[in-house]
C-alpha distance (Angstrom), angle and dihedral (degrees) to the residues before:
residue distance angle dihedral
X1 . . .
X2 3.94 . .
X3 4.10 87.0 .
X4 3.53 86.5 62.9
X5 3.98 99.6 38.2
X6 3.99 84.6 52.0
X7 3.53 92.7 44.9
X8 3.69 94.4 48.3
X9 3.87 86.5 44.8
X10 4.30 96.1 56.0
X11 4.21 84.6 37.7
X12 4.28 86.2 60.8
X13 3.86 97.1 39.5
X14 3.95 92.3 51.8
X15 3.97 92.6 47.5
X16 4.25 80.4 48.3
X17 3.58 88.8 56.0
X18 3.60 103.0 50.9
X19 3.33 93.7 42.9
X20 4.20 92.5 57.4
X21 4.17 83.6 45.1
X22 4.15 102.3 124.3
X23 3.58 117.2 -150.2
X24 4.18 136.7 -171.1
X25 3.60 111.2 -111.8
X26 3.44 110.9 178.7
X27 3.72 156.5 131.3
X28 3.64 157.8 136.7
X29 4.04 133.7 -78.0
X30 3.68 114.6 -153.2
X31 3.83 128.4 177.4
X32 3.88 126.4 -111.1
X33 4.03 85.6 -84.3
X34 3.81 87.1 53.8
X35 3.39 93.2 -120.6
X36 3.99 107.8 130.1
X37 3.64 130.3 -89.4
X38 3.98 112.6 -117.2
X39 3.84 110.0 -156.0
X40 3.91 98.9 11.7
X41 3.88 108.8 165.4
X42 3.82 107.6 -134.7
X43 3.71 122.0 178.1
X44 3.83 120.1 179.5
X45 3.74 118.8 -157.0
X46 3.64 128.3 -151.9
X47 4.12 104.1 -120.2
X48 3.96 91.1 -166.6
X49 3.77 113.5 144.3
X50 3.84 104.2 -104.2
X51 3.64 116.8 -99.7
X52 3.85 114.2 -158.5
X53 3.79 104.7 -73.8
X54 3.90 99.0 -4.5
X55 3.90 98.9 121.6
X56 3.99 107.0 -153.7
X57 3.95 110.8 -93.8
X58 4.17 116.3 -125.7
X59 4.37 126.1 -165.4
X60 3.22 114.9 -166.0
X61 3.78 130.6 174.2
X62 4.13 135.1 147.2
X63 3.69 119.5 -108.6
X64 3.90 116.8 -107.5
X65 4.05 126.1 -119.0
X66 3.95 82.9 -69.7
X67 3.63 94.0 54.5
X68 3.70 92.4 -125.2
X69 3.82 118.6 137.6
X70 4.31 127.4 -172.1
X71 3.56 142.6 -178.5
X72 3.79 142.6 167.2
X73 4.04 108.0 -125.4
X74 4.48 126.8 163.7
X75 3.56 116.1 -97.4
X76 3.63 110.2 -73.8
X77 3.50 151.6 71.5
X78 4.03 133.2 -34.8
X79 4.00 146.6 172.1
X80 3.59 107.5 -137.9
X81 3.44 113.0 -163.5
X82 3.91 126.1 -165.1
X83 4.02 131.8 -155.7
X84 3.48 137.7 175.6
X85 4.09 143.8 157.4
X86 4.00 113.2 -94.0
X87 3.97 88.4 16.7
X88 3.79 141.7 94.7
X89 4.14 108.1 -105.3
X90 4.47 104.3 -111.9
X91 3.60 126.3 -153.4
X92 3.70 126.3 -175.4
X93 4.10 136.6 -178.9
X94 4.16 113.7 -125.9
X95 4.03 137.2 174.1
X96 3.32 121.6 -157.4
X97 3.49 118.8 -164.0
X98 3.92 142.2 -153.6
X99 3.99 99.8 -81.8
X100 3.75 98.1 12.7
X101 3.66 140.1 94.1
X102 3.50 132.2 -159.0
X103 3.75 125.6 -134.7
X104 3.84 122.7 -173.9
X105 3.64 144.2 -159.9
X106 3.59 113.0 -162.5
X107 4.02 122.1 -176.9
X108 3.21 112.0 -157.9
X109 4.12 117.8 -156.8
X110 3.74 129.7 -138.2
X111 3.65 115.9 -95.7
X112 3.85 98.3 -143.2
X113 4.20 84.8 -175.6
X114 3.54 94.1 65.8
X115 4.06 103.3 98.6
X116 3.91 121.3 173.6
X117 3.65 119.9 -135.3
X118 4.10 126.0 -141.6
X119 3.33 121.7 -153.3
């Protein structure tokens, strides 16, 4: 009985510490041209399966004058979702695991149905 108590006890602290494991997710947003994408409204959503009342954790930031974008997020897996004026909104699925980052490249394409209005 107190094999299995300690046993159960070391199985719950290592699932606690991978879950408090912070990676780097980040990356850059550049245009069709490949130049980079100044103001670029990235939001990365936490895709974990929803445990009773855990609500799903979001980051979201803009990407500097070098259209690069960062954040520190647990091991796991995300949507990361990508906007900006003139182009077509980009998603795309990533895992990070224990030990690794995960740096991105996302080209975004024009959206030639995006038309501004003047009063």
């Amino acid at each position: 009985m107190r094999v299995r108590l300690t046993c159960a006890v070391v199985f719950m602290l290592s699932i606690l510490a991978q879950s408090s494991t912070m990676e780097s997710l980040e990356g850059v947003v550049i245009g069709e041209s490949s130049s980079p994408v100044h103001g670029a409204y990235v939001l990365v959503h936490d895709n974990s399966p929803v445990v009773s009342e855990h609500l799903a954790q979001n980051w979201e930031m803009r990407t500097g004058s070098e259209g690069r974008f960062s954040f520190k997020v647990p091991v796991g897996c995300y949507d990361v979702f990508v906007s900006a004026t003139v182009f077509a909104p980009r998603s795309e699925r990533v895992c990070v695991k224990d030990g690794y980052g995960i740096v991105l490249k996302l080209k975004l394409k024009s959206d030639r149905r995006v038309m501004f209005h003047e009063d």
